[in-house]
C-alpha positions in Angstrom: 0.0 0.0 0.0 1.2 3.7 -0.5 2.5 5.0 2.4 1.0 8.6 1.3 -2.4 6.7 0.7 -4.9 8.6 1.8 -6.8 6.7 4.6 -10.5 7.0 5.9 -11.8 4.9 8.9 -15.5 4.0 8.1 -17.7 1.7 10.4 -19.8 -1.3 8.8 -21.0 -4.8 10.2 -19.5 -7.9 9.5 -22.7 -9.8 7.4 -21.5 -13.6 7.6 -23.1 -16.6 8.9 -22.2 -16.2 12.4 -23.6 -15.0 15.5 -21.2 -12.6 16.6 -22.3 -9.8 13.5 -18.8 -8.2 14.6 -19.1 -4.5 14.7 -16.3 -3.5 12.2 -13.9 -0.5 11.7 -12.8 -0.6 7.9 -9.8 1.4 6.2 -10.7 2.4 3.1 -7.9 3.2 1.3 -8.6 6.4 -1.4 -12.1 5.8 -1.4 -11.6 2.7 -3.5 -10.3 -0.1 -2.1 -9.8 -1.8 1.4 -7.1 -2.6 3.9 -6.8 -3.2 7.4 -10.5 -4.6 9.2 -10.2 -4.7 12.8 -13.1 -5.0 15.4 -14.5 -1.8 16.7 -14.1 -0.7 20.1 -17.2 1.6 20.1 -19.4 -1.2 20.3 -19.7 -3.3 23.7 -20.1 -6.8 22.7 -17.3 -6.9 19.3 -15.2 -5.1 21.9 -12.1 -4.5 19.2 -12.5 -8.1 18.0 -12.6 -9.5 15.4 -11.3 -13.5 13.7 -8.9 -13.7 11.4 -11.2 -14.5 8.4 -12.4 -11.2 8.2 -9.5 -8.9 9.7 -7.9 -10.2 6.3 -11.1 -9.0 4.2 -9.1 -7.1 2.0 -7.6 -10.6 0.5 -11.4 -11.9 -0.5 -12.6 -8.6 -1.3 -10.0 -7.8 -4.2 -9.2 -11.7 -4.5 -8.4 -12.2 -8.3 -10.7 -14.4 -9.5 -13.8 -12.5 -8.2 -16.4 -13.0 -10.8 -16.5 -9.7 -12.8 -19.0 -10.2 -15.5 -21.9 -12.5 -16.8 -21.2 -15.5 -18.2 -23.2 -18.6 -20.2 -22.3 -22.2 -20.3 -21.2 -23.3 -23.2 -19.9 -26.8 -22.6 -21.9 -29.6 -20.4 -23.1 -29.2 -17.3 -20.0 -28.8 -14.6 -17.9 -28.4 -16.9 -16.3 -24.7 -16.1 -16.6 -24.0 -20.2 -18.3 -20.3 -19.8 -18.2 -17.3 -22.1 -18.9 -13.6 -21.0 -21.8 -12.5 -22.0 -23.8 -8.9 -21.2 -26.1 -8.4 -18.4 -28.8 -7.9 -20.9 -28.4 -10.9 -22.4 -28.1 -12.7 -19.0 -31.5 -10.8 -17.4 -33.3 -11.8 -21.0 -32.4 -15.2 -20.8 -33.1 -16.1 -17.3 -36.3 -14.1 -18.0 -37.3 -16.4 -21.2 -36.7 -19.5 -19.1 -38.7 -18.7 -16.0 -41.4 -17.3 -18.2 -41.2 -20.6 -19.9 -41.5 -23.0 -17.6 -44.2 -21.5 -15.9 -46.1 -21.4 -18.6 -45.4 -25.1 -19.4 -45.1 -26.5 -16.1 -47.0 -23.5 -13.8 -45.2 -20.6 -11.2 -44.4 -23.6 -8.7 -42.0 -25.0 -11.0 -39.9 -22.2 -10.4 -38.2 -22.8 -7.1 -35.5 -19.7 -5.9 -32.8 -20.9 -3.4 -31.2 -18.4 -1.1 -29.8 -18.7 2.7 -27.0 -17.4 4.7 -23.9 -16.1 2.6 -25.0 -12.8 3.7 -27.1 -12.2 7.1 -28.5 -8.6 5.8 -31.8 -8.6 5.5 -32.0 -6.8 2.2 -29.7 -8.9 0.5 -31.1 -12.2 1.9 -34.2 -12.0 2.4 -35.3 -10.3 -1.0 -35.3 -12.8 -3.0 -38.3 -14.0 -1.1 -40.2 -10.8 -2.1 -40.3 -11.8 -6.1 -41.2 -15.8 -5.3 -44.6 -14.3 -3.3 -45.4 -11.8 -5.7 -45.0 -14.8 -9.3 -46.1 -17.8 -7.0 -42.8 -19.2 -7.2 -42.7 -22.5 -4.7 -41.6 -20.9 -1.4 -38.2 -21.7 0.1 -38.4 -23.4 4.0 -35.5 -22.6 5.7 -33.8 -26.0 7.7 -30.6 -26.1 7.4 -29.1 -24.0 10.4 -31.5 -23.1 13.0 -34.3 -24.6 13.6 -34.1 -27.5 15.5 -31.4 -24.8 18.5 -34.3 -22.5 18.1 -37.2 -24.5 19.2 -35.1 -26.3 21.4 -34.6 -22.8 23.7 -38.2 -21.4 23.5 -39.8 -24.9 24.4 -38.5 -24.0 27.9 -38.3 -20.3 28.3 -41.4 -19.0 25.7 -39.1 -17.2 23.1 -35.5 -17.0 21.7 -34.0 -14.5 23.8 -32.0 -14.4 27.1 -29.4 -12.9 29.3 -27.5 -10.5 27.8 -24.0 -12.4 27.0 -22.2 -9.4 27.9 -22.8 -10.5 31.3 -20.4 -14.0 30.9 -17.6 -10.9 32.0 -19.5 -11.1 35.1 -19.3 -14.9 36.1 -18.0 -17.2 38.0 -18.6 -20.2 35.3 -19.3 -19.8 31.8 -19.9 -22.8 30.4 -20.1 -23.1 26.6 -22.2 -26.5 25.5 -22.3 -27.1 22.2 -20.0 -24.5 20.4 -16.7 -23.9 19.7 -16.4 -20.3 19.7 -12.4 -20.3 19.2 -13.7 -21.0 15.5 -16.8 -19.8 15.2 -17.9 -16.8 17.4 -15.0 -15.4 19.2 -16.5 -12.7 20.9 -17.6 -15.5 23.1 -14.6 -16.2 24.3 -13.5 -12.3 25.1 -15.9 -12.1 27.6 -15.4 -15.4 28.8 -11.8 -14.6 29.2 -12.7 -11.4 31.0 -14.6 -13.3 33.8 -11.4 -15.3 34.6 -8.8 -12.8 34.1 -10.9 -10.2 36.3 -13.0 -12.4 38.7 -11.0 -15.6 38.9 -14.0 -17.4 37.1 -13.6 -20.8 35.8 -14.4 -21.8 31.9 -16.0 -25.4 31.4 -16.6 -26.6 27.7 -19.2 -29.1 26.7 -18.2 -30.9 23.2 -17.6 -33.8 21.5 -14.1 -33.5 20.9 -11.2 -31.2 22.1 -11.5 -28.7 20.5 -9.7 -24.9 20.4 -12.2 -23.9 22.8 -11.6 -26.8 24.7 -8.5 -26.4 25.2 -8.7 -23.8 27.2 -11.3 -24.6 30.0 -11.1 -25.9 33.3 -13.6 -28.2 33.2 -13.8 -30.1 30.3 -16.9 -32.5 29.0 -16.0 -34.6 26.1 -19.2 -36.9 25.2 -20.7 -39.1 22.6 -22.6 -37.0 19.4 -26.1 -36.9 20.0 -25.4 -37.5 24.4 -26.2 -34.2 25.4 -29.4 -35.0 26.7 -28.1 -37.8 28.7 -25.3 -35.8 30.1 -27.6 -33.1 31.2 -30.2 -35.4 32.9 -27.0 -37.3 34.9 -26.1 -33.6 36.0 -29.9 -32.3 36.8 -29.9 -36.0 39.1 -27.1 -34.7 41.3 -28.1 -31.4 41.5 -31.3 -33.0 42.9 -30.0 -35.7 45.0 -27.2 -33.5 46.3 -29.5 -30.2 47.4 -28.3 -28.2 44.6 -31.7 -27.4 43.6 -33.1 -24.0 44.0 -36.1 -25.4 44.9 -38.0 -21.9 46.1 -37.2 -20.9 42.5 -38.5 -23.9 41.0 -42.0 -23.3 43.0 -42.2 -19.8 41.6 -40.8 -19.8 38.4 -41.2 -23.7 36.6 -44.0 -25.6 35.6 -43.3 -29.5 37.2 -40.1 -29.4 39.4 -41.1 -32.5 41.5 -42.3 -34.3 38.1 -38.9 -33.5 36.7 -37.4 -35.0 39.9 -39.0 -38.2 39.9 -38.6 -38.4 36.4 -34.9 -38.3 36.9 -34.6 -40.7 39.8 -33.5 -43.1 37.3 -31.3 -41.0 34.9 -28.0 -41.5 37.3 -24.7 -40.4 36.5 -24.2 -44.2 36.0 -27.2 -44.2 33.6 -25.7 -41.3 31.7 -21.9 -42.5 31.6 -23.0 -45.4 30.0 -25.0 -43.6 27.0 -23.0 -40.2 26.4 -19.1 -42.2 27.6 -18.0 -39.3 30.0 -16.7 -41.0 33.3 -19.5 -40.9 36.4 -16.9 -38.7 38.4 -16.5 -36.0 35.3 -20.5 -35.8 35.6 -20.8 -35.6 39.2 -17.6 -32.5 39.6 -19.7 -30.8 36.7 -22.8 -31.0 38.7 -20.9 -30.2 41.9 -19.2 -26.8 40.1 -22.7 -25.6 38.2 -24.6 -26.6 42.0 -22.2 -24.5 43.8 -21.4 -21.9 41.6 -25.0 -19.3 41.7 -23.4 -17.3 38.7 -23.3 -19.8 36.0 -23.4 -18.8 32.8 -25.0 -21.3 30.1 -24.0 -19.9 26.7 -25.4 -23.0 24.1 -24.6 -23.3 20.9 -25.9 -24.7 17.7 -23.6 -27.6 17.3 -25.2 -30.0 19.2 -28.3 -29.6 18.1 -27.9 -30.5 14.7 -29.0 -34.2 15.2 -32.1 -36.2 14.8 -33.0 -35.5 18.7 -31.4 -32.1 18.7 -34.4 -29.8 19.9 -34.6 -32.4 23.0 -30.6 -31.9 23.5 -31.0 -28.2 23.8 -34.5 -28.5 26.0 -32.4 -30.6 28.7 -29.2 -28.8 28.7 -31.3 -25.6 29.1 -33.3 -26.6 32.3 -30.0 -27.1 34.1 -30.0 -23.1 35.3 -33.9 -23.4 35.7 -33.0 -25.9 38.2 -30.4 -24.2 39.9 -32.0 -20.7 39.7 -28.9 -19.4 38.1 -30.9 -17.2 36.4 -31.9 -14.9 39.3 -28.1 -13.6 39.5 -25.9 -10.9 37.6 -23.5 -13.2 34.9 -25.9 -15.9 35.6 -28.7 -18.0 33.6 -28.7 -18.5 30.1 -28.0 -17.7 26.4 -28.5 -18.7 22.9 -29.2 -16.1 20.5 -31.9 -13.1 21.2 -33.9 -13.4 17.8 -36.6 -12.4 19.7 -36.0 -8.5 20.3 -35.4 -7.1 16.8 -39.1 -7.2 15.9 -38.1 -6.4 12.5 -41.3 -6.4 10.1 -39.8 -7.1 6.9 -43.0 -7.1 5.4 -41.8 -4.9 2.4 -38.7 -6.6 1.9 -40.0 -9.8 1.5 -43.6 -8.9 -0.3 -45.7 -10.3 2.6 -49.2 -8.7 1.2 -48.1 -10.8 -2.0 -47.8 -14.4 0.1 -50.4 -17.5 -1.2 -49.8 -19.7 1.6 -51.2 -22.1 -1.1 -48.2 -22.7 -3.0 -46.1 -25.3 -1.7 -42.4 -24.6 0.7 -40.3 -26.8 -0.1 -37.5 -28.0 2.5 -34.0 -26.6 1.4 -32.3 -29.3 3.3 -34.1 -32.0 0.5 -33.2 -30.3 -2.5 -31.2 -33.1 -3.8 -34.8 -35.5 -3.2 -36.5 -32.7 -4.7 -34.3 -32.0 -8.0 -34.5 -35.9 -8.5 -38.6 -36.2 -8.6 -39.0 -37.4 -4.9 -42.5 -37.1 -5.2 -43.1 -36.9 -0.8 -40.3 -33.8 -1.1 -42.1 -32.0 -3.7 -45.6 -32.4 -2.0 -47.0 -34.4 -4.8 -46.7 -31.9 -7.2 -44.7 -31.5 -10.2 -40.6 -31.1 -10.4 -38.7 -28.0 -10.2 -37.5 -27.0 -13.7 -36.0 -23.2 -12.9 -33.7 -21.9 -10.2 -32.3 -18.7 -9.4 -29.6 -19.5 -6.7 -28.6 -16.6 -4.2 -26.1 -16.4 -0.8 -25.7 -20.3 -0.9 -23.4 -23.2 -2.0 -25.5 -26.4 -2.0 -23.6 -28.3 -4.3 -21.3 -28.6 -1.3 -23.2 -27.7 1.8 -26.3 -29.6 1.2 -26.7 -32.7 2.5 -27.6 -36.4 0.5 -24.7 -34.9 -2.1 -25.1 -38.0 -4.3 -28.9 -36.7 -5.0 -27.8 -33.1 -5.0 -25.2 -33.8 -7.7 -27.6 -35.7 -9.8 -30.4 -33.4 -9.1 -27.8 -30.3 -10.8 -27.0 -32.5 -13.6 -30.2 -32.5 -15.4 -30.1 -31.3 -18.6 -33.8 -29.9 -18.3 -33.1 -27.8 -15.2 -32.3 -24.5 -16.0 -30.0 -22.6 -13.0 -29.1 -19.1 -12.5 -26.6 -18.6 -9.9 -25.5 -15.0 -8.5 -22.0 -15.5 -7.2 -18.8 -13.8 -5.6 -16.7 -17.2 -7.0 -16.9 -19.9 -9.1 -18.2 -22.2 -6.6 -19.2 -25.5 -7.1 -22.7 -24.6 -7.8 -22.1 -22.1 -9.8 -19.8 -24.3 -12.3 -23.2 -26.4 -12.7 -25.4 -23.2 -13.4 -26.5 -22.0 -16.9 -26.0 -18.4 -16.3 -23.8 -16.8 -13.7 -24.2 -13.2 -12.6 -21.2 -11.4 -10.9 -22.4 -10.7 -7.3 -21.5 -7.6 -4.9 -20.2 -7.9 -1.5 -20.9 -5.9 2.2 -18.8 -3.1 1.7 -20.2 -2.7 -2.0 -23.9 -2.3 -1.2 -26.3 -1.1 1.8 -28.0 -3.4 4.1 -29.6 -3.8 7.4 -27.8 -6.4 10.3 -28.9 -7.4 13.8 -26.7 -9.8 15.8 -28.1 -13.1 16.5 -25.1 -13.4 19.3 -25.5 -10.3 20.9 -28.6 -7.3 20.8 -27.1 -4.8 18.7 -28.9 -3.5 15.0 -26.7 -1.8 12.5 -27.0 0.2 8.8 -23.6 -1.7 6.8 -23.3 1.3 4.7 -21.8 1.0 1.0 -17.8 1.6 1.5 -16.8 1.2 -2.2 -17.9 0.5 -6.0 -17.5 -2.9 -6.6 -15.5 -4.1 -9.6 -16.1 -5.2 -13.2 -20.0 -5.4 -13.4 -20.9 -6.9 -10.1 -24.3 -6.5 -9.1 -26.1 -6.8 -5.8 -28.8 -8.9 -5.3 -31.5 -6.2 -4.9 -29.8 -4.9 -8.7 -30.9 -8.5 -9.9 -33.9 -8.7 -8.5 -35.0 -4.7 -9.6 -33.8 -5.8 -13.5 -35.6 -9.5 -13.5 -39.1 -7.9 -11.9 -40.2 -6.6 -15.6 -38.8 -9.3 -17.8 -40.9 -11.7 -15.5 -44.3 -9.2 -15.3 -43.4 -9.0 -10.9 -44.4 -5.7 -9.9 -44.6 -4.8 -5.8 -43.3 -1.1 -5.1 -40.3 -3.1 -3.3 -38.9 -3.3 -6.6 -39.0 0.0 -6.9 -37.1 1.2 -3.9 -33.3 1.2 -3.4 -31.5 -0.4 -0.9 -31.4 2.1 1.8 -35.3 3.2 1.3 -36.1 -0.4 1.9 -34.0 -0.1 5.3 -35.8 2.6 6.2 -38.9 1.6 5.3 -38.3 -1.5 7.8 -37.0 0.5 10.8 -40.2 2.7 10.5 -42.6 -0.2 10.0 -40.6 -2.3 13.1 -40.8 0.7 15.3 -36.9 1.3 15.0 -37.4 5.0 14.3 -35.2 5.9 10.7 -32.2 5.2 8.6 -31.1 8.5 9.7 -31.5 7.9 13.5 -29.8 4.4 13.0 -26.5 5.3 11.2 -26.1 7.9 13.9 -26.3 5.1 16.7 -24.2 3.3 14.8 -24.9 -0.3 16.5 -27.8 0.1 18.5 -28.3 -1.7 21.8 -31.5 -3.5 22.1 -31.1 -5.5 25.2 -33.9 -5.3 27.8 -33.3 -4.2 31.1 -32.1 -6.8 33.8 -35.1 -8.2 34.7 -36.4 -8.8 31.8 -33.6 -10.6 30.7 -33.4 -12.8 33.3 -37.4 -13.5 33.2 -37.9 -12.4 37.0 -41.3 -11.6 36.1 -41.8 -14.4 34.9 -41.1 -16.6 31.4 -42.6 -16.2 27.8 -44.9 -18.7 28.0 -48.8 -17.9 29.2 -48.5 -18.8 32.4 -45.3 -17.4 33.1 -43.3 -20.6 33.8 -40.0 -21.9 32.4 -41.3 -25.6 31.0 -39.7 -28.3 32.4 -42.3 -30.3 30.5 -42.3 -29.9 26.8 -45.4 -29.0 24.9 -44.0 -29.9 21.0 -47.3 -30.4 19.4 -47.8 -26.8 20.3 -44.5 -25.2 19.7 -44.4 -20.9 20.2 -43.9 -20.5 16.4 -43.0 -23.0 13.3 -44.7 -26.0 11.7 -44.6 -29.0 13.5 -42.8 -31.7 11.1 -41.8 -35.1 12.1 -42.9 -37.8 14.5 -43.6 -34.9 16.8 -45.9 -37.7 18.9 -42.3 -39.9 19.8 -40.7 -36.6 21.0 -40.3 -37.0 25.1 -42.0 -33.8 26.7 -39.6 -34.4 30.1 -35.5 -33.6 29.4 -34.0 -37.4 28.8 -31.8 -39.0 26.1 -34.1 -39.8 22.7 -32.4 -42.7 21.4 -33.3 -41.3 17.4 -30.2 -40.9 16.2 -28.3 -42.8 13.8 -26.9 -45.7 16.1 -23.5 -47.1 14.8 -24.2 -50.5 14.3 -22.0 -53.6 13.1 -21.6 -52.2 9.2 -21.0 -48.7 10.6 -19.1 -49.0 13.4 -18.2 -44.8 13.8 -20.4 -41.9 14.5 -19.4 -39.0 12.2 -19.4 -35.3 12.7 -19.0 -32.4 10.8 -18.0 -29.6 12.8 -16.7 -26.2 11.5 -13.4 -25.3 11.4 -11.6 -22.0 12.1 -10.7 -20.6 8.8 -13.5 -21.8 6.6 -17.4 -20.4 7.0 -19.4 -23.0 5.6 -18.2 -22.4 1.7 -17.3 -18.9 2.7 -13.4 -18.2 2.7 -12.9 -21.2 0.7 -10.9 -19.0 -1.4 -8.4 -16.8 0.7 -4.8 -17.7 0.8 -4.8 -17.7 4.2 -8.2 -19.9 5.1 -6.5 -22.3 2.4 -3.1 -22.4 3.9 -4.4 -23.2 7.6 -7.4 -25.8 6.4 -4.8 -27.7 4.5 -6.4 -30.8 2.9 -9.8 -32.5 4.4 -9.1 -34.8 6.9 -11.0 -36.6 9.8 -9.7 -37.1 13.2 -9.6 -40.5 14.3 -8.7 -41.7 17.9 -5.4 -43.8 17.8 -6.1 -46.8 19.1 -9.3 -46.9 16.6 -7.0 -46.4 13.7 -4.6 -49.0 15.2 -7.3 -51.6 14.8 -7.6 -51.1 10.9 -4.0 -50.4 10.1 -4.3 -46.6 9.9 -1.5 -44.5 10.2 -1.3 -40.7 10.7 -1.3 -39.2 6.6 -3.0 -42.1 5.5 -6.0 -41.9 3.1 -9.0 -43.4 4.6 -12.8 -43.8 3.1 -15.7 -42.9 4.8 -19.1 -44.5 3.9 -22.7 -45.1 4.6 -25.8 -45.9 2.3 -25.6 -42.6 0.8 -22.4 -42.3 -0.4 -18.1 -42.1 0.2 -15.6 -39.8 0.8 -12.1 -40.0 1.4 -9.8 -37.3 3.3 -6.5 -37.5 5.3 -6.6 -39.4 8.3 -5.5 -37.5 11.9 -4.4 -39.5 14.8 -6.3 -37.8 17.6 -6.6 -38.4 21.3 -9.4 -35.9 22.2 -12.4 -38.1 20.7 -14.3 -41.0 22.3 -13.8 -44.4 20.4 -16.0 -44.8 17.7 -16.2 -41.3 16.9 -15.2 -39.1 14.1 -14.9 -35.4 13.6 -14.6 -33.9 10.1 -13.7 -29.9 11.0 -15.3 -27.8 8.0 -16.8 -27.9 4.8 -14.1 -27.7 2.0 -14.9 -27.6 -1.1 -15.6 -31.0 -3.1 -12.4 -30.8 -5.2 -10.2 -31.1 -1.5 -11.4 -34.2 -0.9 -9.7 -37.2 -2.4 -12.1 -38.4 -5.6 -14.0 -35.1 -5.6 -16.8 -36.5 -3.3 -17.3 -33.5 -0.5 -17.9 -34.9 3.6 -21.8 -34.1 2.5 -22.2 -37.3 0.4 -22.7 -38.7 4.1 -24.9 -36.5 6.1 -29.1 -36.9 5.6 -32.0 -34.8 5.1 -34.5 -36.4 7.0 -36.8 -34.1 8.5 -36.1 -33.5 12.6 -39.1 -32.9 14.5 -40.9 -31.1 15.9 -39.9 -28.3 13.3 -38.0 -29.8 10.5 -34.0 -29.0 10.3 -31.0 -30.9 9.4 -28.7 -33.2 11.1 -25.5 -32.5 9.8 -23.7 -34.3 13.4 -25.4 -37.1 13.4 -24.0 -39.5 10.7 -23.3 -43.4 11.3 -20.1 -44.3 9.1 -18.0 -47.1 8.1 -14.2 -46.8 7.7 -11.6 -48.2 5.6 -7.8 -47.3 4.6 -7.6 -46.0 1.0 -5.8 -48.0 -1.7 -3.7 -44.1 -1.9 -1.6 -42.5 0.4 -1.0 -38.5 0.8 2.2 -37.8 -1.4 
C-alpha cells in the first residue's frame, strides 16, 4: 500500500453466517479499495475483535478471481466452459426461461434458493419478495436453525436471554455445544474477561477437544447426539445433592417435583454409559454448576444438529432453571436473542403478495427434490427453474449424491449469483457477478448479541458486479413482478423497515451506529416471569404446540420431560463410527474457501480419528482413509487424535468438493431427514464405516 495513501476509517457490520455480527472498523484506502479490518471498540459486545477471516477481508474482497461479469455455459453441465456474455443478455435469458416454464409446467416450477452467505436482511431475504409476488414455490429454511431455536423457547417461551455481555461477570461460563475459538470469538473475550478479572472458571461441553476446549477448566468430552443424557445425569445430582433451588422452581417452573422423579433413574451411571463421560466427570460438573450461583450457560448450535437435537437443547437448558442461576448478575442462560429485533420485513419480502397455497419446499431436500422425490415435492410437479442466491449447496447440502444428480439434469435451468466460481455455480447455466458488504447497503442485527446496525456502501464494486437487490430490480419486468419493493433502493427499503418495526429511521440508526437492544435486567433474566402464558420456564415440553414454526416429524415420539431420545443414527455392526461435521476455524461453511490464508491453515480435508481406533484397521497418521454409509463415500486425510471418544469421528469444516480425495465433499454422508418437531438438518449425526484408502498423501 502507498504509504502517502490517503486513509479513511468507516464503520460497517460484519454480514457472515455467524452469530457474533462483529461491529467492524474498515480502512478504506482512497475511497476505492480496502485494507486493514479490525473489530470496533465503540461497540460493547465486538469489543475490538474481530477473527482472522475477516481482519484479512481485504484478500477476499479484491481476491483475483472475483467474478466480474456474466457468463453462459457453453460446454456440459460442470464443466467450467463459460463465455462472457452482457447483463442484458443474462437478465433476457433467465427471464425467457422462468417465463417458460411457468407457462409449461406453472409458477411452482420455479423454485429460488437463497440462505445465509449474507445475514443482511435486504440482500437475503429479498429474494423471497419476487417468489410471493409470481407464486414461485416458497423456500423453507432448515438447514441451520431450527431444530437450537425451538429447542430454547420450548423452555423459556421465546428465543432471547441474558444478555451475554454478562459471561464478564461470572464465575462459570460454560459453553455447550459450540466452539467459539472458531466460530464466534467474541464469546470467548468475555469469557476470558470473567477469569482474568474475577478468577472465574471456563467449562466446555463438546464432542471432541477442541480450540475452545482447550482452554477450559472443566472439560466435558461426550458421545454425538449425548447431550441430553449428560444433562439429565447432571440435573440428578443437583437433585440428590440439594443443589436445587427449589423456592425458585416453585415460583418460576411448571413441574419441578415431576422432573425430579422423572430423573430418579437418569443416574450419573445411567448417563456415563450412554453419552461415555466417566461418572466422576458428571458428578464434579454438577458439583461446580450446583455450587457456583453465577453460571453462565452460553449453548450453541452444534449439538443440536442431530435427529433428537431440539430435545438436547431443551435438557441442557433446564440445568440453570434448576439451579436458579438465572436470578443472579452473569448468571442463567443464552442462545441467541432473535426475539428482540421485531423487524417487520413485510416490504422486503412482499408479505401482502404471500399465497400460503403454494407449496415450501424444504432446502435441506433439494437433492430428493431436484430428483422427482415425489413426498419432497408435495405431490406436485418437479422443479425446472432456479435462481440460486447467498448459498453453495452443491457442497453444503446434505444427501450430495442426489444433489449432484439433481444439478446434472439437462432440463433444469440454473441461474446462480455468485462472488466465485463455486461448485454450484460451475453447474449453473448463467452466472451473474455478485456484490459484497462493503459494495452495497443493508440492514444487520446480531443473533449473538442485541445490537442492529445500517452496513453502509464503503466502495464501487469491480467489473460489473451486481447486488442482489440490482438482480432482483432488473428480473421484476422481464418476469411481469411488480410490488413497489422493486421499486425502492437499498437504503429506502431499510428505512422503510425500521419505521414499519418501530426502529425509528435510517437516519437515526446510522447515527447510533450499532444500536443496543437489550432489555433491562429483569427482563432478561425473566424475574417476572417466562414467555410462556403462564409465566413458567417448561420443564415439561409442549412440542405439538411449539411458540412459532410447523410442527414436522414424528412430533408424537418426541419426550416432553429432558432425557436421552435414542433417534439418532446408532453405529451398528456395518457402521461401526459416528461422524461429525463440525466447522473449522478458517473456513465459513463455503465462505473463505478461497483466501490464501483460510487455504493455507485448512490444509487438505481430513478426519480425526482416535489412535487406538485407527490402530485396529491399520491406519497411520497421513494415511487416506474412506468414509461410507448408504448414501455415499468420501475419502480425506486421516489425523491420529486423542481428544475423541472411540468410535467417533470429527470432520472440522466444509471444503470444497475438489479437496477431498475423488471429488466427493464430507456431504455425500450427512441426511436430510426431516427433525421434529420443526423440520431441520442433522449435519452431526451421521453413522459411518471406515476403511484405509488404496492411496496414500504424497
Amino acid at each position: 500500500m502507498n504509504q502517502h495513501a490517503k486513509i479513511e476509517i468507516r464503520h460497517s457490520t460484519c454480514p457472515h453466517d455467524c452469530p457474533s455480527a462483529c461491529a467492524l472498523d474498515v480502512e478504506v484506502v482512497e475511497g476505492r479499495s480496502i485494507g486493514r479490518v479490525r473489530g470496533s471498540k465503540k461497540q460493547t459486545y465486538t469489543a475490538g475483535v474481530v477473527c482472522a477471516k475477516v481482519a484479512r477481508y481485504a484478500e477476499r474482497i479484491h481476491h483475483p478471481e472475483r467474478l466480474m461479469y456474466p457468463l453462459r455455459r457453453t460446454g456440459p453441465k460442470g464443466s467450467g466452459q463459460f463465455a462472457r456474455i452482457s447483463w442484458d443478455e443474462a437478465l433476457d435469458e433467465i427471464g425467457h426461461r422462468f417465463n417458460a416454464a411457468e407457462q409449461e409446467f406453472g409458477a411452482e416450477s420455479i423454485w429460488p434458493y437463497y440462505y445465509a452467505g449474507t445475514m443482511g436482511l435486504v440482500m437475503r431475504d429479498g429474494l423471497n419478495r419476487l417468489t410471493h409476488v409470481k407464486k414461485y414455490s416458497r423456500f423453507y429454511q432448515t438447514i441451520c436453525a431450527n431444530v437450537a431455536r425451538i429447542g430454547f423457547a420450548i423452555g423459556t417461551g421465546k428465543i432471547a436471554g441474558v444478555d451475554p455481555r454478562e459471561m464478564a461477570l461470572s464465575d462459570l461460563v460454560v459453553i455447550w455445544g459450540t466452539n467459539p475459538v472458531n466460530t464466534q470469538v467474541n464469546v470467548m473475550t468475555h469469557a476470558s474477561r470473567a477469569r482474568k478479572e474475577r478468577g472465574a472458571r471456563i467449562a466446555a461441553v463438546d464432542i471432541y477437544d477442541n480450540e475452545t476446549m482447550k482452554q477450559a477448566d472443566i472439560k466435558i468430552i461426550l458421545r454425538p447426539g449425548t447431550d441430553g443424557a449428560f444433562a439429565c445425569g447432571v440435573m440428578h445430582v443437583l437433585f440428590r445433592d440439594g443443589y436445587a433451588d427449589r423456592a425458585y422452581m416453585d415460583k418460576y417452573t411448571d413441574c419441578p417435583a415431576e422432573l425430579e422423579a422423572h430423573l430418579k433413574t437418569r443416574t450419573p451411571e445411567w448417563a456415563s454409559a450412554i453419552c461415555g463421560v466417566p461418572v466422576t466427570e458428571i458428578e464434579a460438573f454438577a458439583k461446580a454448576v450446583g455450587e457456583t450461583k453465577r453460571t453462565f450457560f452460553r449453548f450453541g448450535y452444534g449439538f443440536t444438529r442431530s435427529r433428537n437435537g431440539a430435545t438436547q437443547m431443551h435438557a441442557a437448558n433446564c440445568i440453570p432453571a434448576v439451579t436458579g442461576a438465572w436470578q443472579y448478575e452473569g448468571g442463567g442462560a443464552f442462545f441467541n436473542n432473535y426475539a428482540l429485533w421485531h423487524f417487520n420485513e413485510s416490504i422486503i419480502e412482499g408479505h401482502d403478495a404471500i399465497d400460503k397455497s403454494t407449496r415450501a419446499l424444504d432446502q435441506s431436500q433439494i437433492g430428493r427434490i431436484l430428483t422427482g422425490d415425489a413426498e419432497a415435492l408435495q405431490d406436485k410437479g418437479p422443479v425446472k427453474a432456479m435462481l440460486i442466491q447467498n448459498t453453495n449447496p452443491m457442497t453444503v447440502a446434505p444427501e450430495q449424491a442426489l444433489v449432484r444428480q439433481g444439478f446434472a439434469r439437462e432440463d433444469l435451468f440454473v441461474a446462480v449469483h455468485e462472488q466465485f466460481m463455486t461448485e454450484t455455480a460451475q453447474m449453473a447455466d448463467i452466472v451473474l457477478p455478485a456484490t459484497m458488504f462493503m459494495e452495497h447497503d443493508d440492514l444487520y442485527y446480531g443473533g449473538g448479541h442485541q445490537h442492529i446496525s445500517v452496513g453502509p456502501k464503503l466502495i464501487d464494486p469491480p467489473g460489473e458486479c451486481r447486488s442482489n437487490h440490482e438482480v432482483l430490480q432488473a428480473l421484476a419486468p422481464r418476469l411481469g413482478a411488480r410490488h413497489r419493493g422493486f421499486e425502492m433502493t437499498p437504503r429506502q427499503l431499510i428505512d422503510a423497515t425500521l419505521k414499519l418495526s418501530g426502529h425509528g429511521d435510517i437516519g437515526g440508526l446510522e447515527a447510533d451506529l450499532w444500536r443496543d437492544l437489550q432489555p433491562d435486567f429483569r427482563t432478561s433474566h425473566y424475574l417476572d416471569g417466562f414467555a410462556h402464558a403462564d409465566g413458567k420456564f417448561h420443564f415439561k415440553a409442549d412440542w405439538a404446540h411449539p411458540p412459532f414454526g410447523v410442527t414436522m416429524g414424528d412430533v408424537d415420539a418426541v419426550p416432553d420431560l429432558p432425557d436421552h431420545w435414542a433417534v439418532i443414527e446408532h453405529a451398528d455392526q456395518s457402521h461401526p463410527f459416528r461422524l461429525a461435521t463440525s466447522p473449522s476455524r478458517s473456513f465459513l461453511n463455503t465462505t473463505f474457501n478461497e483466501t490464501p490464508s483460510s487455504q493455507a491453515r485448512e490444509g487438505r480435508a481430513s478426519v480425526m480419528i482416535h489412535p487406538l481406533d485407527a490402530a485396529a484397521l491399520g491406519i497411520a497418521d497421513g494415511d487416506a482413509v474412506t468414509l461410507g454409509n448408504g448414501r455415499g463415500e468420501t475419502t480425506l486425510i486421516a489425523t491420529l487424535f486423542e481428544g475423541v471418544r472411540r468410535g467417533v469421528l470429527i470432520a472440522e469444516s466444509v471444503h470444497p468438493n475438489s479437496n477431498h480425495i475423488g471429488g466427493r465433499g464430507i456431504n455425500m454422508l450427512t441426511g436430510a431427514d426431516t427433525v421434529a418437531p420443526i423440520g431441520g438438518a442433522a449435519f452431526h449425526d451421521n453413522k459411518v464405516w471406515l476403511k484405509k484408502a488404496v492411496t496414500r498423501r504424497t
